[in-house]
N, CA, C and O atoms as CSV, one atom per row, in Angstrom:
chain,resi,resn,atom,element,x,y,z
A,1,UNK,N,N,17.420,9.434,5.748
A,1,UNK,CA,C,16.657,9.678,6.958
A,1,UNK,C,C,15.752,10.886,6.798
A,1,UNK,O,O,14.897,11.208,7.623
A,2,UNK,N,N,16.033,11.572,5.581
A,2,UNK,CA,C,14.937,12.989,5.508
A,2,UNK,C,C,13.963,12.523,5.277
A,2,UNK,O,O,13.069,13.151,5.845
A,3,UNK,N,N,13.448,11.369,4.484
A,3,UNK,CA,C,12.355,11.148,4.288
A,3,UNK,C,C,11.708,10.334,5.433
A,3,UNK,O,O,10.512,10.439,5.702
A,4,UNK,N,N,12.514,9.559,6.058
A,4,UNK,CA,C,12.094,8.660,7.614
A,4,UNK,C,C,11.427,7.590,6.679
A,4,UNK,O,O,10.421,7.150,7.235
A,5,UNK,N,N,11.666,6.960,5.320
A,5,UNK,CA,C,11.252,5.957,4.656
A,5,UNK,C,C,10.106,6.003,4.817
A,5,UNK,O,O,9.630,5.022,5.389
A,6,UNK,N,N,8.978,7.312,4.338
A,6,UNK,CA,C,7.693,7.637,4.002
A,6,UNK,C,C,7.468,7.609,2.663
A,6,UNK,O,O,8.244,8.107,1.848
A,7,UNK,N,N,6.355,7.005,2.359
A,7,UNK,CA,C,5.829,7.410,1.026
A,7,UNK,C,C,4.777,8.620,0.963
A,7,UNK,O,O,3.681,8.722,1.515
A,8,UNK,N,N,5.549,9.618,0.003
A,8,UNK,CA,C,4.872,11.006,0.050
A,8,UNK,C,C,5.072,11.123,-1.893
A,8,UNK,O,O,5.948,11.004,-2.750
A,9,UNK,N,N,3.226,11.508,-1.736
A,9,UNK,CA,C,3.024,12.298,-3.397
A,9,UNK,C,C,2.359,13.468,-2.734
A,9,UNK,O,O,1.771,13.725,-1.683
A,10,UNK,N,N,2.822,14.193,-4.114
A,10,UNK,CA,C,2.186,15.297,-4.446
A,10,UNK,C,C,1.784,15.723,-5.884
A,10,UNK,O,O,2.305,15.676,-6.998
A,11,UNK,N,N,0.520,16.198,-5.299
A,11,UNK,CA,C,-0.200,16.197,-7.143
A,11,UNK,C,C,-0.592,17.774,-7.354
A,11,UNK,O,O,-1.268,18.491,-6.616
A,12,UNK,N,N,-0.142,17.992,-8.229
A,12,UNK,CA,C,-1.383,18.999,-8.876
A,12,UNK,C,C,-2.128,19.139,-9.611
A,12,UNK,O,O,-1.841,18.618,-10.688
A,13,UNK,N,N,-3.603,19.937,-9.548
A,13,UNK,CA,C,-4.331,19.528,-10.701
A,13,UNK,C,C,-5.587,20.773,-10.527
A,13,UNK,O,O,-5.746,21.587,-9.618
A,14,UNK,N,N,-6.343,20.555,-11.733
A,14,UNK,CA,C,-7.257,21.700,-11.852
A,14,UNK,C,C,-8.295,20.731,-11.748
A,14,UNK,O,O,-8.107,19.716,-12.418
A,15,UNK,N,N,-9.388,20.789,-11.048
A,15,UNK,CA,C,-10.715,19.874,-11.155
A,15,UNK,C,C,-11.794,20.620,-10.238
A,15,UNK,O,O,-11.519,21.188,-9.181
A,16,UNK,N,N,-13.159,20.521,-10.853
A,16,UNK,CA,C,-14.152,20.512,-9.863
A,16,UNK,C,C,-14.924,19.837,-8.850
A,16,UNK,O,O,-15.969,19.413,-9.344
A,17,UNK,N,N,-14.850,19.661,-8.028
A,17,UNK,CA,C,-15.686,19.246,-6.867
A,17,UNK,C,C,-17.445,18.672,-7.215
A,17,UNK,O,O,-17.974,19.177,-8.205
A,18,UNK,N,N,-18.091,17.868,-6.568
A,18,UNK,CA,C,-17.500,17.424,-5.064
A,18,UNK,C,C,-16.946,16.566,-5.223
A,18,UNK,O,O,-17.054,15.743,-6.131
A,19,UNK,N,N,-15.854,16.615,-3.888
A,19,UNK,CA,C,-15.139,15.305,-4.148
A,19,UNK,C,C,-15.401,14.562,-2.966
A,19,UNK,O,O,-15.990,15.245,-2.128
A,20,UNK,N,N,-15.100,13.077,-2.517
A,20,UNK,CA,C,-15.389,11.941,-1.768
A,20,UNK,C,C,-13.660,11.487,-1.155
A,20,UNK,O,O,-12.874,10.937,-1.927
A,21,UNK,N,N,-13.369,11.730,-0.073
A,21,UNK,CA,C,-12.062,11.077,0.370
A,21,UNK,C,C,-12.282,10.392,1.102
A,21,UNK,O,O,-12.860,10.884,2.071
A,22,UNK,N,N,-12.029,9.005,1.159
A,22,UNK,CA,C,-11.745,7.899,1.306
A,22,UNK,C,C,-11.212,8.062,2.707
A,22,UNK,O,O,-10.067,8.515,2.728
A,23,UNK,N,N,-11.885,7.745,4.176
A,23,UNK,CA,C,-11.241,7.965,5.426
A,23,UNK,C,C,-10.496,6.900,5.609
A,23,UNK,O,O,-9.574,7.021,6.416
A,24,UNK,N,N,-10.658,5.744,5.006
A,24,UNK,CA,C,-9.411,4.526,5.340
A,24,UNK,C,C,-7.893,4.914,5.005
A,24,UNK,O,O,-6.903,4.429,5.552
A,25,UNK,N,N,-7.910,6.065,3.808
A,25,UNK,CA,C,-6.905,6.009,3.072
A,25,UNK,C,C,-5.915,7.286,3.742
A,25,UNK,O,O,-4.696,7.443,3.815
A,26,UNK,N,N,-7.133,8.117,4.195
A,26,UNK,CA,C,-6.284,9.652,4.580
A,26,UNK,C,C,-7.023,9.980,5.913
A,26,UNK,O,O,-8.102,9.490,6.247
A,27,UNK,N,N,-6.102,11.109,6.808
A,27,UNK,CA,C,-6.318,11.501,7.971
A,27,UNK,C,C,-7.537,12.360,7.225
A,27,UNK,O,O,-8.686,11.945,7.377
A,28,UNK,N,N,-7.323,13.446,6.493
A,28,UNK,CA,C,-7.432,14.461,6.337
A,28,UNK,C,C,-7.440,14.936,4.798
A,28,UNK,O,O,-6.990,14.107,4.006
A,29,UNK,N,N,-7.869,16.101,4.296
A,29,UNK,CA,C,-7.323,16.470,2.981
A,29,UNK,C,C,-8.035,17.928,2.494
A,29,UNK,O,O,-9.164,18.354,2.737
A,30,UNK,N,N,-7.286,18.333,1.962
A,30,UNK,CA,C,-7.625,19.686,1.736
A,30,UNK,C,C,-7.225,20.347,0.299
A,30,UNK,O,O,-6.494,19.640,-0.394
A,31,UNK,N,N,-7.569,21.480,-0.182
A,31,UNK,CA,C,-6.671,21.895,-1.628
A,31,UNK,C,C,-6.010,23.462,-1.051
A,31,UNK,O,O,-6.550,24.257,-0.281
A,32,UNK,N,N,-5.304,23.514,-1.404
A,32,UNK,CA,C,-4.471,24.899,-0.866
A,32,UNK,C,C,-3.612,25.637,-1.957
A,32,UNK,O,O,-2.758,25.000,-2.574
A,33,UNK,N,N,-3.802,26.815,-2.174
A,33,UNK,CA,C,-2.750,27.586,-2.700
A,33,UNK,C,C,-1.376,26.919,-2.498
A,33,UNK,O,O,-1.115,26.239,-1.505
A,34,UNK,N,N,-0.421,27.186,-3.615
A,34,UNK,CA,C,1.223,26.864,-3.292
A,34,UNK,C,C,1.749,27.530,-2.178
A,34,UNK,O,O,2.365,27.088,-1.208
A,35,UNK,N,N,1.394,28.707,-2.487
A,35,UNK,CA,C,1.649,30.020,-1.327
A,35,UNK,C,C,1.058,29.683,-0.028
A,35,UNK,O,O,1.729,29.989,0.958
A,36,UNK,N,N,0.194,29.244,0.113
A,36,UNK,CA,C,-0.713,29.055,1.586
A,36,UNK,C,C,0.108,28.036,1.646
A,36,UNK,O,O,0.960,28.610,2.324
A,37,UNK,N,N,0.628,26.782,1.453
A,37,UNK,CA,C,1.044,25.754,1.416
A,37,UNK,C,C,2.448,26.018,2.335
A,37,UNK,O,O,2.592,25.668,3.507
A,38,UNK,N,N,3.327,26.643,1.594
A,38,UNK,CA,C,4.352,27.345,1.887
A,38,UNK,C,C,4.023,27.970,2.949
A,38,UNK,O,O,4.551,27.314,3.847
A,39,UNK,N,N,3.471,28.842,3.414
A,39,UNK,CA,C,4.327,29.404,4.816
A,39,UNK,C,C,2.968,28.641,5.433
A,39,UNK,O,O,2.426,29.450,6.186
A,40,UNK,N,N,2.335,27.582,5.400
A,40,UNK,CA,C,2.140,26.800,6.714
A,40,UNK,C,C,3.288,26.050,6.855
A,40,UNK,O,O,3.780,26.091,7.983
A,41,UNK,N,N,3.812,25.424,6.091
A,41,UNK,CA,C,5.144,24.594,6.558
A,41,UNK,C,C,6.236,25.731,7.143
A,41,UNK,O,O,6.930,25.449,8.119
A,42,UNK,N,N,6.308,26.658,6.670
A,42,UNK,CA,C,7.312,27.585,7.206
A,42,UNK,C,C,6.891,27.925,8.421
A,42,UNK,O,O,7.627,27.515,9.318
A,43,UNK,N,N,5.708,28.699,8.851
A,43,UNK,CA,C,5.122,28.575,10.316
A,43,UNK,C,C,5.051,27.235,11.404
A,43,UNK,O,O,5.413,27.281,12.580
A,44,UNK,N,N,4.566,26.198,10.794
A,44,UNK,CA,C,4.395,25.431,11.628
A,44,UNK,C,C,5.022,23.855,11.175
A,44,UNK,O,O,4.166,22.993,11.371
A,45,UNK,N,N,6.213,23.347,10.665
A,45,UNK,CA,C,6.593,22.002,9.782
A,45,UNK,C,C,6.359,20.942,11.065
A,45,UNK,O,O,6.676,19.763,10.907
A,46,UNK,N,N,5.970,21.257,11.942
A,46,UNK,CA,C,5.765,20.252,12.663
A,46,UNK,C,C,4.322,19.706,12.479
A,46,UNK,O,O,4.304,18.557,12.921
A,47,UNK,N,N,3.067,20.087,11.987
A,47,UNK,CA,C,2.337,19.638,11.423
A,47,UNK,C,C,2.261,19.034,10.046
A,47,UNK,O,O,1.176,19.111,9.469
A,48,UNK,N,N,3.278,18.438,9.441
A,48,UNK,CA,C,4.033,17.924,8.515
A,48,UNK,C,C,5.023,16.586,8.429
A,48,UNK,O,O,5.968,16.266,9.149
A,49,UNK,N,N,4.500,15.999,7.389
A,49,UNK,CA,C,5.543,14.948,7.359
A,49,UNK,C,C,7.220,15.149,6.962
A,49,UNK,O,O,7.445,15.633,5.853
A,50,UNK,N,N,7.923,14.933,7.486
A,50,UNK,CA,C,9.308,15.306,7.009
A,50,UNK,C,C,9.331,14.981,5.534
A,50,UNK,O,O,9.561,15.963,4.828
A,51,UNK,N,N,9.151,13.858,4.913
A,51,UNK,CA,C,9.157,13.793,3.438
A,51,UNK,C,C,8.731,14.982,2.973
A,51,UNK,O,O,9.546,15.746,2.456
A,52,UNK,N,N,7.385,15.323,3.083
A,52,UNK,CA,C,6.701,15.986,2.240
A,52,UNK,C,C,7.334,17.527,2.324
A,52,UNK,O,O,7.210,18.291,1.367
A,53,UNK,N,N,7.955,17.884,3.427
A,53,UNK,CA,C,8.949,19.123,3.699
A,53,UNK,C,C,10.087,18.948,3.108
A,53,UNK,O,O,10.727,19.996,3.192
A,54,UNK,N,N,10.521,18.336,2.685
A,54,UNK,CA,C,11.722,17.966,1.875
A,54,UNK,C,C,11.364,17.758,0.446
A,54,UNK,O,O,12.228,17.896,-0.420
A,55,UNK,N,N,10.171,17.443,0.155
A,55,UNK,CA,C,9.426,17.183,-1.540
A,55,UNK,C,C,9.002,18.387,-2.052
A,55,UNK,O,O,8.911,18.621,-3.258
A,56,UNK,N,N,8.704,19.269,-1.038
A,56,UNK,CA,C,7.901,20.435,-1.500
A,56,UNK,C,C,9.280,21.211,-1.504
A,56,UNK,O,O,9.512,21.598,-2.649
A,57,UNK,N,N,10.193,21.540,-0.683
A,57,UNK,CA,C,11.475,22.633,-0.736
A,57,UNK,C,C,12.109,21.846,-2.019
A,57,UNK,O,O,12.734,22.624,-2.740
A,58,UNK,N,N,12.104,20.802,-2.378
A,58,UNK,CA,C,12.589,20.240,-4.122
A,58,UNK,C,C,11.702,21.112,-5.182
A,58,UNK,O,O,12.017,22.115,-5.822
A,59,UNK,N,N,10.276,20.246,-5.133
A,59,UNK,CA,C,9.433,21.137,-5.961
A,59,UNK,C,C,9.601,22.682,-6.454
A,59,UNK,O,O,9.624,23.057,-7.626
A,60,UNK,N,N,9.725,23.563,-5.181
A,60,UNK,CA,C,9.863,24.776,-5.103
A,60,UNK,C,C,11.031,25.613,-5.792
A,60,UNK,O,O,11.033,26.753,-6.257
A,61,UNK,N,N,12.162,24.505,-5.678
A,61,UNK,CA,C,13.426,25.369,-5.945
A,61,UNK,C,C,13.777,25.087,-7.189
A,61,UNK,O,O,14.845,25.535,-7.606
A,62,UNK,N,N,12.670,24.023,-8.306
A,62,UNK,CA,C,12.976,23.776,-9.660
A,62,UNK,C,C,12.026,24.393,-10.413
A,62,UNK,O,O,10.983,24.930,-10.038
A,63,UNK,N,N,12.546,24.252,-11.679
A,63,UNK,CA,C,11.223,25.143,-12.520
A,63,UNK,C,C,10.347,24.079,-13.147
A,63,UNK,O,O,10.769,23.181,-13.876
A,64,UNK,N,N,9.154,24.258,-12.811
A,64,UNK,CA,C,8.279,23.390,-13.022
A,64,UNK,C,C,6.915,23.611,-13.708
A,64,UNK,O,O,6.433,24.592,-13.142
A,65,UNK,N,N,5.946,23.116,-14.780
A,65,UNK,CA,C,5.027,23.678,-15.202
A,65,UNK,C,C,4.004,24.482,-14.004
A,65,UNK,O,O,4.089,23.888,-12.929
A,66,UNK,N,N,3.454,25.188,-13.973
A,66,UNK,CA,C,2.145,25.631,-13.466
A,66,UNK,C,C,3.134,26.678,-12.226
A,66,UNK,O,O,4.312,27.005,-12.086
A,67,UNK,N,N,1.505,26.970,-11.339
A,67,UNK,CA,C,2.228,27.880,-10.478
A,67,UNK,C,C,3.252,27.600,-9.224
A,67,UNK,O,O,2.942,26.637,-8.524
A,68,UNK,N,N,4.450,28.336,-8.852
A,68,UNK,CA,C,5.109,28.083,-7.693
A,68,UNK,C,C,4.931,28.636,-6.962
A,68,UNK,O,O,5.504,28.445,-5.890
């Protein structure tokens, strides 16, 4: 039930712009620091999908290439 049977990715990546998002596919989209990332969910997880609050506190608490 943490995930509420959502499909949630998360990517990281280094690339330059511009980029084109697809409004059929997404509300919204943005690139954010890990850190900025982090305490918006900590401030506000209600602007958040429960998956992705549960994918990212995984992400976070393993050691993983690049920055945390």
């Amino acid at each position: 039930a943490e995930t509420d049977q959502e499909h949630v990715w998360v990517y990281r990546c280094e690339a330059e712009g511009p980029f084109t998002l697809d409004p059929l596919e997404i509300e919204r989209g943005g690139w954010f620091a890990p850190e900025e990332a982090t305490r918006w969910m900590s401030e506000r997880p209600e602007d958040f999908a429960s998956a992705l609050l549960a994918i990212w506190a995984l992400l976070r608490s393993r050691s993983y290439p690049g920055p945390a």
